[in-house]
C-alpha positions in Angstrom: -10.5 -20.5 -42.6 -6.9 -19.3 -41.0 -5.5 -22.1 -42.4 -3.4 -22.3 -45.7 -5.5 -23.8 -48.6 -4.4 -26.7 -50.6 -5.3 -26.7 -54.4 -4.9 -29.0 -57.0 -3.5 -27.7 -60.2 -2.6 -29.6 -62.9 -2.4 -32.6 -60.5 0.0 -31.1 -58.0 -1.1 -29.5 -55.2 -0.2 -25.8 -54.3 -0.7 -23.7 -51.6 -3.9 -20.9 -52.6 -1.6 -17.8 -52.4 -5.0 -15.7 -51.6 -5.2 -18.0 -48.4 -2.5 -16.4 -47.0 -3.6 -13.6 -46.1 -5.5 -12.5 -43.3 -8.3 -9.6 -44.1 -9.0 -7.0 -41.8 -11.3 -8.2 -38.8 -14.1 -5.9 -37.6 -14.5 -5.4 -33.4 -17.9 -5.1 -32.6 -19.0 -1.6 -32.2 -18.1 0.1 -29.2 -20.9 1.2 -26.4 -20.7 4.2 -25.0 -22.5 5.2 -21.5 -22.9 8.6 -20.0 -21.9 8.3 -16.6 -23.3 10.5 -14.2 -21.5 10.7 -10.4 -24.4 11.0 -8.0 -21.6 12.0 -4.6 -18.8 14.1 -4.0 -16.6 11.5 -2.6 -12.7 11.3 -2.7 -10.6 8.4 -1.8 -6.8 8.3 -0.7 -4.0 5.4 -0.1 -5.6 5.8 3.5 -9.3 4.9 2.6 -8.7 1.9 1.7 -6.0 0.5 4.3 -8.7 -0.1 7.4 -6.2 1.1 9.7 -7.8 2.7 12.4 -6.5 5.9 14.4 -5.0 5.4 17.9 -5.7 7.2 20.8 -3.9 10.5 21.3 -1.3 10.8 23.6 -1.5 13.3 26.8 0.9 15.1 28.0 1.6 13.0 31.1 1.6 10.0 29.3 4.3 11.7 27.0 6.1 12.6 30.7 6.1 9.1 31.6 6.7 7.4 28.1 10.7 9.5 28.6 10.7 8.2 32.1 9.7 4.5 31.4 12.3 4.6 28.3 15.0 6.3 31.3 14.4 3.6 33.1 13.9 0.5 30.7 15.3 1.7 27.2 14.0 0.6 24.2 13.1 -3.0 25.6 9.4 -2.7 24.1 8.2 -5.3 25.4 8.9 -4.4 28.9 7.8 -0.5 27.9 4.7 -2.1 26.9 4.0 -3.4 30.6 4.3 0.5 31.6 1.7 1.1 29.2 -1.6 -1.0 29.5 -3.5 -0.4 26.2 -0.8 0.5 24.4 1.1 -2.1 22.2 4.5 -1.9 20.9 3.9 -0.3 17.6 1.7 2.4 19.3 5.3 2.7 21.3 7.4 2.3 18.2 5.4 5.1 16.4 5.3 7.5 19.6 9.6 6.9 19.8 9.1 8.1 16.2 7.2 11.3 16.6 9.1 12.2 19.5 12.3 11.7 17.9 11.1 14.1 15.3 9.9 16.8 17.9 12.5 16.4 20.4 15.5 14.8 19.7 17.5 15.8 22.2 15.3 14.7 24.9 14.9 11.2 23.2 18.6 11.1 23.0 19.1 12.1 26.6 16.3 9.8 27.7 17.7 6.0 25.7 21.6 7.8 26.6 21.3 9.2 30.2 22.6 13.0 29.0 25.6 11.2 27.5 
């Protein structure tokens, strides 16, 4: 029991000093398995998100992405009408990348050469 003990001596009762202490308690015995990997596969962050790759821009749709942001801004939604099949993080990302590659052009394209 993990309970104190009562005993009775000499018509009193006192607390059994050997119940108060807890012995050592066994874990069962551990089970080791060989485990054998039958594939050579790897997994990233990306394996598991289920995002799926877009569709690569060409060259005139990069032409006419800095001509519809010339013309519109950054007004997505209304960039997004230039681009059927395209949404607006496709557009966001693209902005991104470009702004990375060229930002001079990006900054002459949303500031008119400014």
């Amino acid at each position: 029991s993990s309970a104190p003990q009562l005993v009775l001596i000499n018509g009193a009762l006192r607390i059994d000093p050997a119940s108060l202490t807890i012995g050592p308690t066994r874990a069962p015995p551990f089970v080791y398995e060989e485990v054998t990997e039958t594939a050579d596969l790897t997994a990233t962050y990306a394996s598991f998100k289920g995002a799926k790759r877009g569709k690569t821009w060409t060259a005139d749709e990069t032409a006419k992405f800095y001509r519809a942001i010339r013309e519109h801004g950054l007004d997505f939604p209304v960039l997004c009408n230039c681009f059927p099949g395209r949404d607006s993080r496709q557009l966001k990302r693209k902005l991104k990348a470009e702004e990375g590659r060229r930002p001079d052009l990006v900054r002459k394209a949303v500031w008119g050469g400014r």
